[in-house]
C-alpha positions in Angstrom: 0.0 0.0 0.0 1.1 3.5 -0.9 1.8 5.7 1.3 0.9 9.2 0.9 3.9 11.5 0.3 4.7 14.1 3.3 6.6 16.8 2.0 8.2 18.7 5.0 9.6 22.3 5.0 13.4 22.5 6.5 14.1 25.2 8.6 16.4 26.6 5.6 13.1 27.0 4.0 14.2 25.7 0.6 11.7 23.5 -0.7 9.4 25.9 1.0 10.8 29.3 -1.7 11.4 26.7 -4.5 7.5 26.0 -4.0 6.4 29.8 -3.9 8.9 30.4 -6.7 6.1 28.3 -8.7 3.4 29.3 -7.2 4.1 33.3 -7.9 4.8 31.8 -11.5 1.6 30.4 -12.0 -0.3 33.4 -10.3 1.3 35.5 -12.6 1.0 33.6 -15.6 -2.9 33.3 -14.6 -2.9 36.8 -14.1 -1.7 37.7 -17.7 -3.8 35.7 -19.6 -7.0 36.9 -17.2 -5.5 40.6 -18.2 -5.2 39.7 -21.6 -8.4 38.0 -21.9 -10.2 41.0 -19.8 -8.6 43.3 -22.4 -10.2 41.6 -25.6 -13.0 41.1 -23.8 -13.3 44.7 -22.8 -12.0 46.0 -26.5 -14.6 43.6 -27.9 -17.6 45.2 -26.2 -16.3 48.8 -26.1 -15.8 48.2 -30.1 -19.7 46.7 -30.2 -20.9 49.3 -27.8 -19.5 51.9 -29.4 -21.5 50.1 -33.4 -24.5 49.9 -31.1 -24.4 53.5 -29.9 -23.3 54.8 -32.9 -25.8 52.9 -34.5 -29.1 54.3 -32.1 -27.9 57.9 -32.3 -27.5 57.6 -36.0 -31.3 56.0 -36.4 -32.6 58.7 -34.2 -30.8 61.4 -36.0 -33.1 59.9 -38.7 -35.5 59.8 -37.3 -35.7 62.9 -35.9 -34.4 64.3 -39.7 -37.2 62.3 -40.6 -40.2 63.3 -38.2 -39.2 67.2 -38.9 -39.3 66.6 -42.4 -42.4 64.1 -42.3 -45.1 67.3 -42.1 -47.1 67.4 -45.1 -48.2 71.2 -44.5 -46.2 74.7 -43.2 -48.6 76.7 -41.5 -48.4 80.1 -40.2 -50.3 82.1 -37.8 -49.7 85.9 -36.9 -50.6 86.7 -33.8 -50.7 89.5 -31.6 -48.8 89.5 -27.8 -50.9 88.3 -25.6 -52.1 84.5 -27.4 -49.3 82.8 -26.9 -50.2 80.1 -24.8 -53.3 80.4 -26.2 -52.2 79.3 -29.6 -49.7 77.0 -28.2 -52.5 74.5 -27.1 -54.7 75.1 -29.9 -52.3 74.2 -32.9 -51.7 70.9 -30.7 -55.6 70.0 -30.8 -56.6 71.1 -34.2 -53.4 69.6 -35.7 -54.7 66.6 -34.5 -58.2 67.2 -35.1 -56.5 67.8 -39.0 -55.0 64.8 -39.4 -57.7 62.8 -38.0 -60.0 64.2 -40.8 -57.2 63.9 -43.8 -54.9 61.8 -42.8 -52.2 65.1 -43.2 -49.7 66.3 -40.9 -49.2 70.4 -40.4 -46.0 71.6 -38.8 -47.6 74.5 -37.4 -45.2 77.8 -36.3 -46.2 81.1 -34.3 -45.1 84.8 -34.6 -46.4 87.1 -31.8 -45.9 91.2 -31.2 -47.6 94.2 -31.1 -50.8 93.9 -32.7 -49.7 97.5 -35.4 -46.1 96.1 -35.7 -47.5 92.5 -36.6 -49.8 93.5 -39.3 -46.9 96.1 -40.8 -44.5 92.8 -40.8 -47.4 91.0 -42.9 -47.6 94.0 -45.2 -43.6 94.0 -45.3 -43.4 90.6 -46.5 -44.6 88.2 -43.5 -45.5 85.0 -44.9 -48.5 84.3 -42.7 -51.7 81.6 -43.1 -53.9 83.4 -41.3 -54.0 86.1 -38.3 -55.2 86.9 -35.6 -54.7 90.5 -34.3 -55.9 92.5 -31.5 -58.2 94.7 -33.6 -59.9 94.4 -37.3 -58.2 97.9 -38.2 -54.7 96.4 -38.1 -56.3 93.1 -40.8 -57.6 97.0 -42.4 -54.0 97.7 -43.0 -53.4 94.2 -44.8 -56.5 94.9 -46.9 -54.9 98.2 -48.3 -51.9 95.9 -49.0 -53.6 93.6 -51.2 -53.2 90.4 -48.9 -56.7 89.9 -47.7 -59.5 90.6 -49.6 -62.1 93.2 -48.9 -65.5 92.0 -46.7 -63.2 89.6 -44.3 -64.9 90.3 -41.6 -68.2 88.4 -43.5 -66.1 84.9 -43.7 -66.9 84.2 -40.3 -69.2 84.2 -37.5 -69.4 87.7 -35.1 -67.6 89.9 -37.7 -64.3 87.0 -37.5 -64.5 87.7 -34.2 -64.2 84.4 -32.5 -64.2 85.2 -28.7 -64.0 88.6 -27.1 -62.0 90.2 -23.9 -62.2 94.0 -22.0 -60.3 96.5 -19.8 -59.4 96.0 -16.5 -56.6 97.3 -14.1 -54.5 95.3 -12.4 -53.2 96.7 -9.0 -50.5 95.5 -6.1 -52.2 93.6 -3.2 -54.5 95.4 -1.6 -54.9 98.0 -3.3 -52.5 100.5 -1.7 -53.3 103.5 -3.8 -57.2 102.4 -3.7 -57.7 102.4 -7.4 -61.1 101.5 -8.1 -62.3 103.5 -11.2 -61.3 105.3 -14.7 -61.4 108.6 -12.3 -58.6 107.4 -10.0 -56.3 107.0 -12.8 -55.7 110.9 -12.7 -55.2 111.4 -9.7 -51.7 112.7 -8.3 -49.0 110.4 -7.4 -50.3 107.6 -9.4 -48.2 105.6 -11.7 -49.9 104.0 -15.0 -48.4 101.1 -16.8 -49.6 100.7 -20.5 -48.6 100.6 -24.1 -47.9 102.7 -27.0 -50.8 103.2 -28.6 -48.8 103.5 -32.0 -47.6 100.1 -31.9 -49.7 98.0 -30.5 -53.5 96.4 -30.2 -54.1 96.6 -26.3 -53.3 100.1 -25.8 -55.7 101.4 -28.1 -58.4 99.7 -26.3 -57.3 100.7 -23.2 -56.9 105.0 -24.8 -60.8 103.8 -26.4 -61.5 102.8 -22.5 -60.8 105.8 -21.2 -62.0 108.2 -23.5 -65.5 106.2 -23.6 -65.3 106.3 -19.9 -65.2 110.4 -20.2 -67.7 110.8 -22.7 -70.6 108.9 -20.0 -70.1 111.1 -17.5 -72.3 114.5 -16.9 -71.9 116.8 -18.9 -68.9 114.5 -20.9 -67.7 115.7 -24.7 -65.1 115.3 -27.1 -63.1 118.4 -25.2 -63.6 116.8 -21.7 -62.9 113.6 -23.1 -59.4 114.7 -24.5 -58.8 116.4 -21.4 -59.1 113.6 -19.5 -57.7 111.3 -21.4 -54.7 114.1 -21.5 -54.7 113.8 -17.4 -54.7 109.8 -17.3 -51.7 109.8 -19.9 -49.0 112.3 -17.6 -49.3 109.8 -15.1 -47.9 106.5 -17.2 -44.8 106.3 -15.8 -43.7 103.2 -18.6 -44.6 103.1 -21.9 -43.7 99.3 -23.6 -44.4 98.8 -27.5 -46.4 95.5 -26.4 -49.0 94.4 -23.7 -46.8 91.5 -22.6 -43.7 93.7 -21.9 -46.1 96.2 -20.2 -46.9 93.1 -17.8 -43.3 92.0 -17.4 -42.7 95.9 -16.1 -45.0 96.0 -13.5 -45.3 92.2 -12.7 -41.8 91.4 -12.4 -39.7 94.6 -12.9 -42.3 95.6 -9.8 -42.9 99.2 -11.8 -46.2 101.0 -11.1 -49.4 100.9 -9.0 -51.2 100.0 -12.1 -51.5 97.7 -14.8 -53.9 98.9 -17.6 -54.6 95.5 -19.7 -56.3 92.6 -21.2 -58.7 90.9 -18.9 -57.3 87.7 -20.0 -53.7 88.5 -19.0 -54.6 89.8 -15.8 -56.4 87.0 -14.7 -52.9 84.2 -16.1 -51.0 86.5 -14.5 -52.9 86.8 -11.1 -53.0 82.1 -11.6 -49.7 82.0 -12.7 -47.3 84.3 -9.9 -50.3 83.8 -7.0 -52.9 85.7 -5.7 -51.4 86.9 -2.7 -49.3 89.4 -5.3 -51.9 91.2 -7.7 -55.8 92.3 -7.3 -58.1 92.7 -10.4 -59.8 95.6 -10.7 -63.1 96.3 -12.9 -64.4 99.6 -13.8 -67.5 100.7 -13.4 -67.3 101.0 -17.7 -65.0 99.3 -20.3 -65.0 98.2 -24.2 -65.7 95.0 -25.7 -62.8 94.4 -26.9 -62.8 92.0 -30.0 -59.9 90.4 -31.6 -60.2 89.8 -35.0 -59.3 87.1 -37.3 -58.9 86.7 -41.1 -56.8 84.1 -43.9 -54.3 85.6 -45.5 -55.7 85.5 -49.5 -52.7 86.3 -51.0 -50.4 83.5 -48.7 -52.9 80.6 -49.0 -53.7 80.5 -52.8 -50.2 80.5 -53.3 -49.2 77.8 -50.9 -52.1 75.8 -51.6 -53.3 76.2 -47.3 -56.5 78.1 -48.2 -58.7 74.6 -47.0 -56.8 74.1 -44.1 -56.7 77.9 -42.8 -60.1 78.1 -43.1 -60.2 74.9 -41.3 -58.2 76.7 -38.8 -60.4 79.1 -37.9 -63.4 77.7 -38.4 -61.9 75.3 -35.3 -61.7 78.5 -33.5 -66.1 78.8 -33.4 -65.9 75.1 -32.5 -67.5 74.0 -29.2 -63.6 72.6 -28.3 -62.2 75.7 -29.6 -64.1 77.9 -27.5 -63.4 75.8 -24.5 -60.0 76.2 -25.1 -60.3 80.0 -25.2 -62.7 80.3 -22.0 -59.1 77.9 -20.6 -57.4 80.6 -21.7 -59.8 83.5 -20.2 -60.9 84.8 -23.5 -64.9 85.6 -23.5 -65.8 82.3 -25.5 -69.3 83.7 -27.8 -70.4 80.1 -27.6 -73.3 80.9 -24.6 -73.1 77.1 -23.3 -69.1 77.4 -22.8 -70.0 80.9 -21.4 -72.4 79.8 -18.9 -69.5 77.3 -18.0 -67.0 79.6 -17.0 -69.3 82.4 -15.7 -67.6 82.2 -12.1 -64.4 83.4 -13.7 -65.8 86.1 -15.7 -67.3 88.8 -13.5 -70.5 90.9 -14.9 -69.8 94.2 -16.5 -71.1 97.1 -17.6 -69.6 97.6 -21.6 -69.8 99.8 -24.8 -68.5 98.8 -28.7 -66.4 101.0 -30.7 -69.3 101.5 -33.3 -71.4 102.5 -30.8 -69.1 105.1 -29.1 -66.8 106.1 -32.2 -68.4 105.0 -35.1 -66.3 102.0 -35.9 -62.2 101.4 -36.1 -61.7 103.0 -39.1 -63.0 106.5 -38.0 -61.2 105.7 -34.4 -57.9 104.9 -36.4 -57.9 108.3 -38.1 -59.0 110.5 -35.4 -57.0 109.2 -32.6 -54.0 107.3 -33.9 -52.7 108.8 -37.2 -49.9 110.9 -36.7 -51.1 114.0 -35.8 -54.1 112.5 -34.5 -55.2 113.1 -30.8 -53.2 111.0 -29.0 -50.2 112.6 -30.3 -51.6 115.8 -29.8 -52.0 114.7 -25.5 -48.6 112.9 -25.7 -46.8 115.6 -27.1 -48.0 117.9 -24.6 -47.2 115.3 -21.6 -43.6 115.5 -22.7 
């Protein structure tokens, strides 16, 4: 029988170093080819990682390349300031709505400004669909141009009106300087924030506000009127070119007791930043104000978009469309959607510009030419 072999380590330790000798041999030779092995293996999948990346971002460069490229219409819509949120939600719903119906895709694109500065950039050269501006004198302008055809304002419901907005002011919490009418405005020590008249939509409501306002009271004329109106002017402390920079001066620049503006952007403003910062203030008196909305002739029979913007804006009179304005805190006409939102649209007392001034085109030339009255009170402010 064998016997097992006991291998015993001298105290010299020689057999003992011989044996680690091998054994650091071996660990090392192990350790190389593990190295070497973990090396390919590493190269291998950084190599196939790299294909596979490489690979993915390539396909969705394509198919990003592809999806921007993949809309079968351009479409165009010049706005004024104040829509664009507004606009932002309703080119997602009709565009769907579109492509439901036709099976065609719209790549849909905004411009927004003053409503004056936005219809002279159409008359320029702007390539818009359709627009939809603050007041029909400023679709007038594109008329003159040639754009947009005479009798616009028949091609849709409520003069292409769609939905419908007013005057309010928009103070600190509060109320600090205890604003509460048109008559406070001209009061010493108080500091208006609105826009130029001369460049944009809002402003010449709020000038049409004012004047209106005048003209109601005893005894009120065309001289009282201007005076007034004269009064309320040397007390704007900041005069932006657009309604939305007016409300970026007094809402975050903090400039002003008073914000003269759309009802609609009063009340995002007052969700939006809280309403433990702004009060809303109604006058006793404002103006309907009505935004107006046309296709743009000229743009659309060349482009081949005339079905689809009048699609467009036929959505606009749509039970969703209206829904989306009321959202939005535009007047919806629709009276159901009205009635729907009634708790965020307060009752009040309101005139038309053909009832007061005898439409926008007589307005435009009296008040807003140059020369007209409003230069005639803002030159004497300065």
């Amino acid at each position: 029988m064998r016997k097992n072999k006991v291998i015993k380590w001298n105290a010299s330790g020689s057999r003992c170093r011989a044996g680690r000798r091998r054994a650091l041999m071996l660990m090392a030779l192990f350790l190389i080819l593990s190295g070497i092995a973990d090396q390919f293996f590493n190269t291998l999948m950084k190599t196939q990682l790299k294909v596979f990346f490489s690979a993915a971002v390539l396909s969705a460069s394509f198919a990003f390349s592809a999806a921007a490229q993949a809309a079968d219409r351009e479409f165009l819509n010049v706005s004024y300031d104040a829509t664009r949120e507004f606009y932002d939600e309703f080119n997602q719903s009709f565009g769907a709505y579109w492509e439901s119906r036709t099976g065609k895709t719209v790549n849909f694109k905004q411009s927004h400004g003053g409503s004056g500065k936005q219809a002279r950039s159409v008359v320029d050269g702007l390539k818009g669909d359709v627009v939809t501006l603050a007041l029909a004198n400023d679709i007038d302008e594109i008329v003159k141009s040639g754009q947009i055809q005479p009798g616009w304002q028949k091609e849709f419901p409520y003069n292409s009106a769609p939905y419908t907005s007013t005057i309010v002011f928009m103070v600190r919490k509060g109320n600090p300087k205890k604003i509460k009418d048109w008559s406070d405005l001209t009061k010493p020590g108080v500091q208006i924030i609105t826009p130029n008249p001369k460049t944009g939509g809002l402003p010449r409501w709020v000038y049409l506000s004012a004047w209106g306002y005048a003209l109601q009271q005893p005894g009120g004329n065309d001289a009282k009127a201007k005076d007034f109106v004269g009064k309320m002017y040397r007390n704007v402390k900041v005069m932006d070119s657009a309604a939305r920079a007016s409300m970026t001066t007094f809402a975050e620049r903090g400039i002003g007791d008073v914000l003269l503006t759309w009802e609609n952007e009063a009340l995002v403003t007052q969700k939006t930043l809280g309403k433990g910062k702004f009060d809303i203030v109604y006058p006793s008196v404002s103006i309907l104000t009505e935004p107006s909305v046309a296709v743009v002739d000229n743009t659309v029979e060349k482009n081949g978009n005339k079905w689809l913007a009048e699609g467009y804006i036929n959505y606009l009179y749509s039970p969703l469309g209206q829904e989306m304005a009321a959202k939005h805190f535009y007047r919806p006409r629709n009276e159901k959607v009205l009635a729907k939102y009634k708790a965020q649209f307060p009752p009040l007392k309101t005139f038309t510009i053909d009832e007061v001034f005898g439409g926008w085109a007589k307005a435009q030339q009296t008040h807003f030419v140059n020369g007209g009255v409003f230069d005639q009170i803002y030159n004497t402010k300065r």
